[in-house]
C-alpha positions in Angstrom: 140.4 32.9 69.8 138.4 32.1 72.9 140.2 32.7 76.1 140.0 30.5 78.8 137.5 31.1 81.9 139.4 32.2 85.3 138.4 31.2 88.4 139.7 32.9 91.7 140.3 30.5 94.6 141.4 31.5 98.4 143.9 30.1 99.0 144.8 29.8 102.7 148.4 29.1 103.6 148.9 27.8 107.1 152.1 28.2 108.5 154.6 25.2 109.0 154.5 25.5 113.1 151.2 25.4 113.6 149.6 21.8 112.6 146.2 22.4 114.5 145.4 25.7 113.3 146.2 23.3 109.6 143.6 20.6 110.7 141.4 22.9 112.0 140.9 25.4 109.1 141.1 21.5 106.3 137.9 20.8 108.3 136.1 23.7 108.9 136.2 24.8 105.5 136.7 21.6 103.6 133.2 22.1 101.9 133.8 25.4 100.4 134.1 25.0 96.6 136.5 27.7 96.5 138.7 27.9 99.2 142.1 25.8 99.5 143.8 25.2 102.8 147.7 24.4 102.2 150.5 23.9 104.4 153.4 26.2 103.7 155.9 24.4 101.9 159.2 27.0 102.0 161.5 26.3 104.7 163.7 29.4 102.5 164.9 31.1 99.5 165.3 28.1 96.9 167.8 30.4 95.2 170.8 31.2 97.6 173.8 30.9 94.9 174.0 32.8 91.9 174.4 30.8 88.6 174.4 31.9 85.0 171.0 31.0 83.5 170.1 31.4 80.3 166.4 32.3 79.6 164.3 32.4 82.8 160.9 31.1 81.0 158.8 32.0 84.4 156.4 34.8 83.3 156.6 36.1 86.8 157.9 35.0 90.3 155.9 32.6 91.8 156.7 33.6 95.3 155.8 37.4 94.5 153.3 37.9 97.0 154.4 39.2 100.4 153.1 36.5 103.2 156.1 36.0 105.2 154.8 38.9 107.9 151.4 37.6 108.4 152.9 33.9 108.2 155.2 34.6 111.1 152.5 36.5 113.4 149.4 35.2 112.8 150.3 31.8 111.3 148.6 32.0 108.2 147.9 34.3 105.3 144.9 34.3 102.9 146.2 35.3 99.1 143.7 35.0 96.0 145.0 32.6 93.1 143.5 32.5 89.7 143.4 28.8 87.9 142.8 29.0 83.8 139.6 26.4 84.1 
């Protein structure tokens, strides 16, 4: 069995208060094959309650990598994602 190829992408998560620094960073590096500039999304924890769930079927957290800290002082944070191509 062949696995598939990986590629590894930047992806550069702008913070939600900071729209400029957004626009900015879209333009400047809007011809780089392999970086992606993204607004963050979160406005918090999507799981506040606790409810029985049967079988989690995530393989890991998706929100595993710590970018809150550079998120709230430098408003944004770079992280490396790998897409199956």
């Amino acid at each position: 069995m062949v696995s598939p190829a990986v590629r590894r992408t930047l992806l550069m998560i702008i913070a939600r208060g900071v729209p400029r620094t957004y626009a900015t960073m879209r333009q400047s590096l809007a011809g780089h094959p392999h970086i992606d500039v993204v607004l963050d999304r979160r406005y918090a924890q999507r799981r506040q309650t606790v409810l029985t769930v049967g079988t989690d079927r995530r393989k890991q957290e998706r929100r595993s990598r710590h970018i809150d800290i550079p998120l709230r002082e430098l408003g944004w944070a770079v992280v490396q994602e790998q897409r199956n191509v």
